[in-house]
HTML snippet that shows the backbone in 3Dmol.js (N, CA, C, O; Angstrom):
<script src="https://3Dmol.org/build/3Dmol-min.js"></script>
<div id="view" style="width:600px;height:400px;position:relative"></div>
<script>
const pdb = `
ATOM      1  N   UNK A   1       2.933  -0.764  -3.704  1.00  0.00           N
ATOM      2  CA  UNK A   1       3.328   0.283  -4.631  1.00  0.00           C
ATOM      3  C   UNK A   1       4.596   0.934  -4.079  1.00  0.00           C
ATOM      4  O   UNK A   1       4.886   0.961  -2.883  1.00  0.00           O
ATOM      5  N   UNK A   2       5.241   1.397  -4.959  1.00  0.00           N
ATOM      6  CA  UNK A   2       6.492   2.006  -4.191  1.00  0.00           C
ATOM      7  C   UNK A   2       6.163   3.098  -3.959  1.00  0.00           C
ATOM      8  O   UNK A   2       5.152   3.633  -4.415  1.00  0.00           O
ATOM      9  N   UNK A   3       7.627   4.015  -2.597  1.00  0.00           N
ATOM     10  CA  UNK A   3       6.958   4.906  -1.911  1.00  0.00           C
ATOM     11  C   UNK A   3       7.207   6.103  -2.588  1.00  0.00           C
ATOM     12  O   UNK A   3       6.851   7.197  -2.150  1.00  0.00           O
ATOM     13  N   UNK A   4       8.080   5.860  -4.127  1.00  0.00           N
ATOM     14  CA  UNK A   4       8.118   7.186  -4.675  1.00  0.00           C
ATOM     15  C   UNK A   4       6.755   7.518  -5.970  1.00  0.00           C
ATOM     16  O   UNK A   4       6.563   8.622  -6.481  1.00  0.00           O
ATOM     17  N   UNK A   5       6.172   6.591  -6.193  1.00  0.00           N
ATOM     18  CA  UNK A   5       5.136   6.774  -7.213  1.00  0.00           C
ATOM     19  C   UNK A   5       3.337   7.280  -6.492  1.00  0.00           C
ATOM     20  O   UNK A   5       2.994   6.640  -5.498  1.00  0.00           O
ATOM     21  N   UNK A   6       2.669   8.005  -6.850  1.00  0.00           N
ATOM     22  CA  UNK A   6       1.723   8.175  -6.511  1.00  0.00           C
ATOM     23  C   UNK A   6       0.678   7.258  -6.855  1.00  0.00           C
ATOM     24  O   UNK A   6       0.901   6.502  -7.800  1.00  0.00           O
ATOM     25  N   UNK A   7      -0.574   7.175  -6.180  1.00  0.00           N
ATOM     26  CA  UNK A   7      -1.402   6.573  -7.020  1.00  0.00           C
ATOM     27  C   UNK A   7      -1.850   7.779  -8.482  1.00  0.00           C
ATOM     28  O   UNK A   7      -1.594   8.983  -8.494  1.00  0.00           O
ATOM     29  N   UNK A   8      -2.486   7.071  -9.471  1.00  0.00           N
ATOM     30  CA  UNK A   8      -2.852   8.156 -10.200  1.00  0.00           C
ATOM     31  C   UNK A   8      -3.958   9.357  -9.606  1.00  0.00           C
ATOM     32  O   UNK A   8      -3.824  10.569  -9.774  1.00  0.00           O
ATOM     33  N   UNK A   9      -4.810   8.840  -9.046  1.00  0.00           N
ATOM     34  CA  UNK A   9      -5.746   9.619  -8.593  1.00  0.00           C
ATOM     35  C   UNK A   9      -5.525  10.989  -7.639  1.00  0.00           C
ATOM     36  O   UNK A   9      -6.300  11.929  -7.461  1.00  0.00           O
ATOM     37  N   UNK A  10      -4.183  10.753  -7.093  1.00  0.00           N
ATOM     38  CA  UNK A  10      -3.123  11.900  -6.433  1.00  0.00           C
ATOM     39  C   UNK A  10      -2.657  12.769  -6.958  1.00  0.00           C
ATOM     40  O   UNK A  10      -2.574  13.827  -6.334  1.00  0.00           O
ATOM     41  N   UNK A  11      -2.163  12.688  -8.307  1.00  0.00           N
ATOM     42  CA  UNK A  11      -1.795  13.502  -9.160  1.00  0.00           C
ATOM     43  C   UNK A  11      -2.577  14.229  -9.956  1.00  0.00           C
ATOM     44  O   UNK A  11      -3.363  13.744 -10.770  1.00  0.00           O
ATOM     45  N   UNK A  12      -2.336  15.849  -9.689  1.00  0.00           N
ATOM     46  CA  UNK A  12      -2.750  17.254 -10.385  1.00  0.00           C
ATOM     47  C   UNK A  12      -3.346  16.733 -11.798  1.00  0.00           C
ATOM     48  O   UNK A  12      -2.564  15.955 -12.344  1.00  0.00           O
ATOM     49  N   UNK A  13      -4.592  16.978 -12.556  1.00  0.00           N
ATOM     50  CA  UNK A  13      -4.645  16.907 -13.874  1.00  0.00           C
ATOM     51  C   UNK A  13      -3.268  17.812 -14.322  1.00  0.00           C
ATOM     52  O   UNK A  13      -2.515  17.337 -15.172  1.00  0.00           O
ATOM     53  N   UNK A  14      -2.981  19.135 -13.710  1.00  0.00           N
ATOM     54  CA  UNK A  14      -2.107  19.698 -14.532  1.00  0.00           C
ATOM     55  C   UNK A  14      -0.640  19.210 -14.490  1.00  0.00           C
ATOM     56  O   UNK A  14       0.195  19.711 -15.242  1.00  0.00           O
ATOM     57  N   UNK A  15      -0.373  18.374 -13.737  1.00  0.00           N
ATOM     58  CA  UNK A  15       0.860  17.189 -13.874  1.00  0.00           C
ATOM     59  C   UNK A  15       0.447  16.109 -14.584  1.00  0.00           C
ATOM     60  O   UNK A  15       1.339  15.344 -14.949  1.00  0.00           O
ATOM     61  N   UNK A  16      -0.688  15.843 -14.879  1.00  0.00           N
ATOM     62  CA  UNK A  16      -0.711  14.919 -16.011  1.00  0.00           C
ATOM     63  C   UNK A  16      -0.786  15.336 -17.354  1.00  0.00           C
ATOM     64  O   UNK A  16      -0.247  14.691 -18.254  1.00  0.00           O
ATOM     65  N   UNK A  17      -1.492  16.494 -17.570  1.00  0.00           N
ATOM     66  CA  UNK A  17      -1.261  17.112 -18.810  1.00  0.00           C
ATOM     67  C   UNK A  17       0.267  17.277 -19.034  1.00  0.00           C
ATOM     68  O   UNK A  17       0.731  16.623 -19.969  1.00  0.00           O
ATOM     69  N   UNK A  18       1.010  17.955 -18.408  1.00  0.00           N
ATOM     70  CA  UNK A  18       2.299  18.267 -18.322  1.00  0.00           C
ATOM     71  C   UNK A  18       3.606  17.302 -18.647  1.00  0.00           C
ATOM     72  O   UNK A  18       4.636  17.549 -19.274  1.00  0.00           O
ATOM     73  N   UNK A  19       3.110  15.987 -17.904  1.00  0.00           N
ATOM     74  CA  UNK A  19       3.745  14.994 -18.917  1.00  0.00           C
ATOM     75  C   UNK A  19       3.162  14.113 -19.756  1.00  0.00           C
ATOM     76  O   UNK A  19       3.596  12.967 -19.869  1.00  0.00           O
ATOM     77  N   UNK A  20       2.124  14.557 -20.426  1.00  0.00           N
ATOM     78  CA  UNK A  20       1.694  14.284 -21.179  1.00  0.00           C
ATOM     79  C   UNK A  20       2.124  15.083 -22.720  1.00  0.00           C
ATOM     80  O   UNK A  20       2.283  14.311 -23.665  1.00  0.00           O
ATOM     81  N   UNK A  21       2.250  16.082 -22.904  1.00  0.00           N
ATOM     82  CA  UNK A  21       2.647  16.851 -23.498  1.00  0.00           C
ATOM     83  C   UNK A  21       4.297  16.794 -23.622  1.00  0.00           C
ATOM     84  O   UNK A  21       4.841  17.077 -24.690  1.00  0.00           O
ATOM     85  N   UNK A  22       5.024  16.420 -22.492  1.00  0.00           N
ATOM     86  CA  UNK A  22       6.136  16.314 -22.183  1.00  0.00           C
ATOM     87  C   UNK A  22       6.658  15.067 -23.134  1.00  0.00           C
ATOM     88  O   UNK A  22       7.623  14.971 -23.893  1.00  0.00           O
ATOM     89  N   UNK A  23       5.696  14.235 -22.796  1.00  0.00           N
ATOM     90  CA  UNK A  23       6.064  12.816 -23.717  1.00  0.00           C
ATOM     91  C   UNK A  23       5.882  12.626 -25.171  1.00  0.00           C
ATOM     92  O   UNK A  23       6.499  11.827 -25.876  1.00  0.00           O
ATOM     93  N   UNK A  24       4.951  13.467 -25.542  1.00  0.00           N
ATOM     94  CA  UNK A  24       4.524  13.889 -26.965  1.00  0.00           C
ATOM     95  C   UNK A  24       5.729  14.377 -27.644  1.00  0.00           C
ATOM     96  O   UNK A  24       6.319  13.794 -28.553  1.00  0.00           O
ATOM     97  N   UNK A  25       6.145  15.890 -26.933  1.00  0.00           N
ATOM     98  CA  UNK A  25       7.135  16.170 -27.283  1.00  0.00           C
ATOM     99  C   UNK A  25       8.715  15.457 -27.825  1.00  0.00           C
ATOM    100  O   UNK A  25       9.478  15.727 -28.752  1.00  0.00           O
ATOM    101  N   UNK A  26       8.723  14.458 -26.752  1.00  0.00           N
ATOM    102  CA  UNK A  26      10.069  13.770 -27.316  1.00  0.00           C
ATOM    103  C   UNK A  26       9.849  12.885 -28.081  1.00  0.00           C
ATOM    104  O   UNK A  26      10.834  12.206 -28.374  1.00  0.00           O
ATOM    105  N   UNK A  27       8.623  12.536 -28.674  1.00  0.00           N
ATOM    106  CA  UNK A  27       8.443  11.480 -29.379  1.00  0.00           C
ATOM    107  C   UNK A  27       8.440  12.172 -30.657  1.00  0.00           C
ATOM    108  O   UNK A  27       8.648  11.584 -31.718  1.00  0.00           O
ATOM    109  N   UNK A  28       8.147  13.724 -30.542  1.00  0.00           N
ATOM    110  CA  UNK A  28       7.994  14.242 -32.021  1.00  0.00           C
ATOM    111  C   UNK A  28       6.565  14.314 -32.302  1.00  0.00           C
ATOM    112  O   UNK A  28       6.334  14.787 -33.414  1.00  0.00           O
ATOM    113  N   UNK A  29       5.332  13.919 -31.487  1.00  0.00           N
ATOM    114  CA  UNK A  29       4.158  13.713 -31.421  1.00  0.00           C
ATOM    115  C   UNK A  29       3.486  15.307 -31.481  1.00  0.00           C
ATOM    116  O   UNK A  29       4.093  16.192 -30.878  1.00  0.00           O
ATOM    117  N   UNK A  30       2.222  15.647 -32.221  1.00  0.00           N
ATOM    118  CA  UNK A  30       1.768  17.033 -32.523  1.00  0.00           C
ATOM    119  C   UNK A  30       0.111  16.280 -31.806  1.00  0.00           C
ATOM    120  O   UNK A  30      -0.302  15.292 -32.413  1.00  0.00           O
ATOM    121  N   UNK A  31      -0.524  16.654 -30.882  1.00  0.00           N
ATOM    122  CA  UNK A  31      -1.637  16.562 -29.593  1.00  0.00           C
ATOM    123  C   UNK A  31      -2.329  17.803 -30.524  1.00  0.00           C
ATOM    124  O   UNK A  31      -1.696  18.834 -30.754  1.00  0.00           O
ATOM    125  N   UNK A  32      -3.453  17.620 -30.937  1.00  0.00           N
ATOM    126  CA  UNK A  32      -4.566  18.320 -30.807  1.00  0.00           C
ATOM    127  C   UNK A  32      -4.958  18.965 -29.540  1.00  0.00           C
ATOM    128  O   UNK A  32      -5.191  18.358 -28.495  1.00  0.00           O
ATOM    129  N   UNK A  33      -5.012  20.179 -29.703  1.00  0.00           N
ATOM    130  CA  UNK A  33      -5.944  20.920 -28.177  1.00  0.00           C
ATOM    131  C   UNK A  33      -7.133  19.914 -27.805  1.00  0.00           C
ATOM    132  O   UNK A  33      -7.355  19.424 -26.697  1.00  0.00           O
ATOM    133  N   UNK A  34      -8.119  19.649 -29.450  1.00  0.00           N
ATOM    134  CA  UNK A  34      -9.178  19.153 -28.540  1.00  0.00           C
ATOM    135  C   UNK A  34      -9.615  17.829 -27.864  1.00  0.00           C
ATOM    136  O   UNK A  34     -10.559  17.454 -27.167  1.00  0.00           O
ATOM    137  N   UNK A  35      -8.216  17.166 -28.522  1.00  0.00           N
ATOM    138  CA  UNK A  35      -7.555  15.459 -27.839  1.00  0.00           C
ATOM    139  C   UNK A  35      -7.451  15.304 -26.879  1.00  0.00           C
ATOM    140  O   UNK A  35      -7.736  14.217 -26.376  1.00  0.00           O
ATOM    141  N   UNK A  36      -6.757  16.849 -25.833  1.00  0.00           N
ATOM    142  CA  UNK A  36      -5.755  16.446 -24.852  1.00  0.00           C
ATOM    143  C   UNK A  36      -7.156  16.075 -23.299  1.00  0.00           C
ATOM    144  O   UNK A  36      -6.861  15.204 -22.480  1.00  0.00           O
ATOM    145  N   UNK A  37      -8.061  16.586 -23.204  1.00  0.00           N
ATOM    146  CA  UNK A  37      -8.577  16.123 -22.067  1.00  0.00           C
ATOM    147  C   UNK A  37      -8.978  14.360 -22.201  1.00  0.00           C
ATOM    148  O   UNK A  37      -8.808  13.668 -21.197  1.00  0.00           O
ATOM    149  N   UNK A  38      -9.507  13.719 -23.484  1.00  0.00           N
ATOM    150  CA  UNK A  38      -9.278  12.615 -23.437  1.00  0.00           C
ATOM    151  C   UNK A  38      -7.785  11.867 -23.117  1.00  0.00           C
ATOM    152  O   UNK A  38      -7.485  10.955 -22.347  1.00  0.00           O
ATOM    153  N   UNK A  39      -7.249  12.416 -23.759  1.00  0.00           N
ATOM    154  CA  UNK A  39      -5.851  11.687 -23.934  1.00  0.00           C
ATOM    155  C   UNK A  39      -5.184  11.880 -22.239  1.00  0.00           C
ATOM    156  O   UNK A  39      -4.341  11.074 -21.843  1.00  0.00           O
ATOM    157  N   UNK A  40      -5.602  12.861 -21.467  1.00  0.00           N
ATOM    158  CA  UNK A  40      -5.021  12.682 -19.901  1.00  0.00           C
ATOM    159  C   UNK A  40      -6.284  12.082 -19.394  1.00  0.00           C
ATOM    160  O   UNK A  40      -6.031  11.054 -18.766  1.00  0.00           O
ATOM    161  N   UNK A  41      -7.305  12.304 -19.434  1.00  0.00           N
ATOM    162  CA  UNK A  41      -8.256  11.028 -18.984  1.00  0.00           C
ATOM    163  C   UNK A  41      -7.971   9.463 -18.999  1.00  0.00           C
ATOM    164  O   UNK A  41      -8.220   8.577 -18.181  1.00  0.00           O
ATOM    165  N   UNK A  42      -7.297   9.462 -20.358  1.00  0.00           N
ATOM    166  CA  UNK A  42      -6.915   7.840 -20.451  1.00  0.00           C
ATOM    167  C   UNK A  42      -5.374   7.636 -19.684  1.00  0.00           C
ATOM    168  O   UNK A  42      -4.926   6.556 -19.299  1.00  0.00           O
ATOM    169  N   UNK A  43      -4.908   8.556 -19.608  1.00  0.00           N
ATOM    170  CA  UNK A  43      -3.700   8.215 -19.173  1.00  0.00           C
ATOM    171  C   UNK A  43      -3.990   8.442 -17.205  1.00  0.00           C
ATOM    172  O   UNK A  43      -3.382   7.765 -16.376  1.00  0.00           O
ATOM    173  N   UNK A  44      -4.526   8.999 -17.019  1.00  0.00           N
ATOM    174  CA  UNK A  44      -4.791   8.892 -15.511  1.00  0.00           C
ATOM    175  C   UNK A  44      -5.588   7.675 -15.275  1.00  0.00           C
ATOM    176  O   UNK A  44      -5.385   7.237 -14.142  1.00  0.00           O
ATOM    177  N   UNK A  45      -6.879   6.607 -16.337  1.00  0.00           N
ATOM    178  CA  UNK A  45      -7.184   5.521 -16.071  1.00  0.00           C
ATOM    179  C   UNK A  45      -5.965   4.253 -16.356  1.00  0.00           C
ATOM    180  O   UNK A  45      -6.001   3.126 -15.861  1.00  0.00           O
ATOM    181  N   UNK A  46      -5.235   4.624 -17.001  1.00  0.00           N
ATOM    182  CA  UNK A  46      -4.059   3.748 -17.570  1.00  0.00           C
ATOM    183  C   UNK A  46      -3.013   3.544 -15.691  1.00  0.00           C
ATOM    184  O   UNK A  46      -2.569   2.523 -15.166  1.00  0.00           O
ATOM    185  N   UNK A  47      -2.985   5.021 -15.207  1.00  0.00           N
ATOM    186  CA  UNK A  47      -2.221   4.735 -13.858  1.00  0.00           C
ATOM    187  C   UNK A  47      -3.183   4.056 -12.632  1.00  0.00           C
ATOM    188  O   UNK A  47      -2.962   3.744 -11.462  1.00  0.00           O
ATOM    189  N   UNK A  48      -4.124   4.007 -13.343  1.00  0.00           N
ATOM    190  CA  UNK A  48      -5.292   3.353 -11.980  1.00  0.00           C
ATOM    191  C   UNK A  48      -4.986   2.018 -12.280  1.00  0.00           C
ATOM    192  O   UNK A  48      -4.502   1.337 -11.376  1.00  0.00           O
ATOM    193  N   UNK A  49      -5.235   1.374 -13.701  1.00  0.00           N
ATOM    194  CA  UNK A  49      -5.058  -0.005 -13.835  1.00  0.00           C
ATOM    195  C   UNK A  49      -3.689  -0.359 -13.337  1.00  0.00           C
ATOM    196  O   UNK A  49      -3.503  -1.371 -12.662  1.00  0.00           O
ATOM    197  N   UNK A  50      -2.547   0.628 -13.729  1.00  0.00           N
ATOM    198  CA  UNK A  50      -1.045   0.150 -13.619  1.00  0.00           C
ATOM    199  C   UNK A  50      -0.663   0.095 -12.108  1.00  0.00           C
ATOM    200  O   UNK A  50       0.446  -0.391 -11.884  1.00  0.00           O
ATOM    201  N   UNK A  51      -1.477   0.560 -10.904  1.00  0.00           N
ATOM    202  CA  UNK A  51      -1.335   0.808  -9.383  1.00  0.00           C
ATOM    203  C   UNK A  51      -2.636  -0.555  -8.968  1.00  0.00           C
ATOM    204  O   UNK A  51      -3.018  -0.716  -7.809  1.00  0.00           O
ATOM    205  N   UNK A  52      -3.049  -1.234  -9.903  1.00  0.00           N
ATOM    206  CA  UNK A  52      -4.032  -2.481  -9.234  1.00  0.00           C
ATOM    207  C   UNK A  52      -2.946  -3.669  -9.488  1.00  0.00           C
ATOM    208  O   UNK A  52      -2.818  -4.589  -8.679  1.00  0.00           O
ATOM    209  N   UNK A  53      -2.133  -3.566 -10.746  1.00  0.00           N
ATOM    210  CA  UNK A  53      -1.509  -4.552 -11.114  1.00  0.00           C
ATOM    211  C   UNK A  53      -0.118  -4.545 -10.270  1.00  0.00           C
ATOM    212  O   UNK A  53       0.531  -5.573 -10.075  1.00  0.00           O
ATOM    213  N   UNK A  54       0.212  -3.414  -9.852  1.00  0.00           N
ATOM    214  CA  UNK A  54       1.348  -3.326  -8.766  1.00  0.00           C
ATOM    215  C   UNK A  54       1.066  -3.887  -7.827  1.00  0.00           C
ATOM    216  O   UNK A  54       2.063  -4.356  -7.279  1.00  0.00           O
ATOM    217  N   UNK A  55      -0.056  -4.141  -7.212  1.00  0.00           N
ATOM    218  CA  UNK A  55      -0.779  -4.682  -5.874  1.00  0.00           C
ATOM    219  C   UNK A  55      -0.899  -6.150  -5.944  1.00  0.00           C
ATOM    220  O   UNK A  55      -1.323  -6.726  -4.942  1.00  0.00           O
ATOM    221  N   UNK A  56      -0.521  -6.976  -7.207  1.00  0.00           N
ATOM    222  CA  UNK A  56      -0.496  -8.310  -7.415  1.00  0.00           C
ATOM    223  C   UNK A  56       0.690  -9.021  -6.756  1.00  0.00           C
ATOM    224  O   UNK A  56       1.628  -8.445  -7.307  1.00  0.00           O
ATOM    225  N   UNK A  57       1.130  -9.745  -6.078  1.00  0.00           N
ATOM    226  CA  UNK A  57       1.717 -10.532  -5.268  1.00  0.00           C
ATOM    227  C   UNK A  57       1.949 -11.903  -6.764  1.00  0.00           C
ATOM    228  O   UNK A  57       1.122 -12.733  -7.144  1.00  0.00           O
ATOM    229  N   UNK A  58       3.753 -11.584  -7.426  1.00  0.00           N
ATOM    230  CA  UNK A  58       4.013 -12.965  -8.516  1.00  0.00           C
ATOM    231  C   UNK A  58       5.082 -14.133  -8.161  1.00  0.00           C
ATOM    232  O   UNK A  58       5.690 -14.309  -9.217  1.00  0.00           O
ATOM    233  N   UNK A  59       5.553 -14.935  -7.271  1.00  0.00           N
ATOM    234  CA  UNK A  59       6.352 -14.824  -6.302  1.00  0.00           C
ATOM    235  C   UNK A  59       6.605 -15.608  -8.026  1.00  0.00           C
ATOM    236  O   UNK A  59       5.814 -15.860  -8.935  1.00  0.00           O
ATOM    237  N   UNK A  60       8.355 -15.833  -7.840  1.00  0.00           N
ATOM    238  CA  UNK A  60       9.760 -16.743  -8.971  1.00  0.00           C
ATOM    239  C   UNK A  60       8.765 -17.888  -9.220  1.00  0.00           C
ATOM    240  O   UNK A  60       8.764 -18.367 -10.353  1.00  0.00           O
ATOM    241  N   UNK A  61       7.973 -18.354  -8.364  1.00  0.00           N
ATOM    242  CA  UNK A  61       7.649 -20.003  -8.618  1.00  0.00           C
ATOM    243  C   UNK A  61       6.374 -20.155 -10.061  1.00  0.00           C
ATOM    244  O   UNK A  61       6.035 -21.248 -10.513  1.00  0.00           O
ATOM    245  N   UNK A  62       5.897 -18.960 -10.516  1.00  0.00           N
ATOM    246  CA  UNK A  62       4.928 -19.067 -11.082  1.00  0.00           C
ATOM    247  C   UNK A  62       5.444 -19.311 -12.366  1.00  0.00           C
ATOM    248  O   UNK A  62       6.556 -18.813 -12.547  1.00  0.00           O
ATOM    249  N   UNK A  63       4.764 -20.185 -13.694  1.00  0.00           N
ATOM    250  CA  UNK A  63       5.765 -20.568 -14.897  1.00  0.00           C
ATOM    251  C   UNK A  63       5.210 -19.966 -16.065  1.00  0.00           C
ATOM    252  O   UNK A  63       4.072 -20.327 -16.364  1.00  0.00           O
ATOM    253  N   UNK A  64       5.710 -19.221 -16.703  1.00  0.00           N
ATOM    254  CA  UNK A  64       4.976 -19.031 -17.936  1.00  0.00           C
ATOM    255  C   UNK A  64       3.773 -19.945 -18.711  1.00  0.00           C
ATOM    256  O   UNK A  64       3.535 -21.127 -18.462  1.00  0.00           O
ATOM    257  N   UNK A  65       3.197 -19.253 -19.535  1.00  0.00           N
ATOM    258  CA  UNK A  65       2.379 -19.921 -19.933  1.00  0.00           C
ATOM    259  C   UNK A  65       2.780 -20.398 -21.773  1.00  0.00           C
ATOM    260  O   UNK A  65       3.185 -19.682 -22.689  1.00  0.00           O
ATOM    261  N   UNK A  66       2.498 -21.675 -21.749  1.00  0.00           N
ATOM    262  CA  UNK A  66       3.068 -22.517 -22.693  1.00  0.00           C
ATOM    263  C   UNK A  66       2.984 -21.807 -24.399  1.00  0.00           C
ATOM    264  O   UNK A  66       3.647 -21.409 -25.357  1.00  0.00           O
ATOM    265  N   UNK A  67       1.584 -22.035 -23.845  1.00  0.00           N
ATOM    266  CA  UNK A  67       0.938 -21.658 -25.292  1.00  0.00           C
ATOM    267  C   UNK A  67      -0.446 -20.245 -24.735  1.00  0.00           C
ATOM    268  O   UNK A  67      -1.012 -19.798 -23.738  1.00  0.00           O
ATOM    269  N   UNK A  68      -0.365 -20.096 -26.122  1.00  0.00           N
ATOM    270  CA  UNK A  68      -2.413 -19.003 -25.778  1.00  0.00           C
ATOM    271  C   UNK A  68      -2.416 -19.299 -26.990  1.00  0.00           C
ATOM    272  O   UNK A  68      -1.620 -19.246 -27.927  1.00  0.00           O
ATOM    273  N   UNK A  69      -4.001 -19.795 -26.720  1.00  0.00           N
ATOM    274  CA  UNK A  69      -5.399 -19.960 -27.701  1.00  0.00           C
ATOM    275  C   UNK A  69      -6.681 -19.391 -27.605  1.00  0.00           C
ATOM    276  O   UNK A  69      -7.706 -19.827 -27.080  1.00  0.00           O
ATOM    277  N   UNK A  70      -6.431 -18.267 -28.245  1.00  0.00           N
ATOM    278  CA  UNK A  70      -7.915 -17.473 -27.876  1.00  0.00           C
ATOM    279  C   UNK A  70      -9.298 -18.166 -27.996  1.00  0.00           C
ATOM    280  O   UNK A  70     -10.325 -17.547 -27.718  1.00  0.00           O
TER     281      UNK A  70
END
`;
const viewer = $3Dmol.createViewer("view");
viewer.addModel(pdb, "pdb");
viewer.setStyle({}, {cartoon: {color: "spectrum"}});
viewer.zoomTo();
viewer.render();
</script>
């Protein structure tokens, strides 16, 4: 992980609310009061998944995948 990002679990709920609201804002987005503890719940599990997938090792040699068939 790099050494300027936290894991999520480091970060203040009230820094996650904060840009959470922050991001709403520039999008033009209107957050329900009674949304917002889900909506930073998911976004603090969203930085847990996004700090496991940082931890993946993809070296150049790996090739896309051709096709997907569910």
């Amino acid at each position: 992980m790099p050494a300027n990002i936290l894991p999520a679990e480091a970060v203040p709920k009230d820094a996650t609310l904060a840009l959470v609201q922050a991001r709403a804002a520039a999008l033009g987005l209107v957050l329900p009061e009674a949304c917002l503890p889900g909506i930073v719940s998911n976004t603090d599990l969203l930085g847990h998944y996004t700090a496991l997938l940082e931890q993946v090792a993809l070296p150049d040699l790996c090739e896309p995948a051709g096709e997907y068939t569910p």
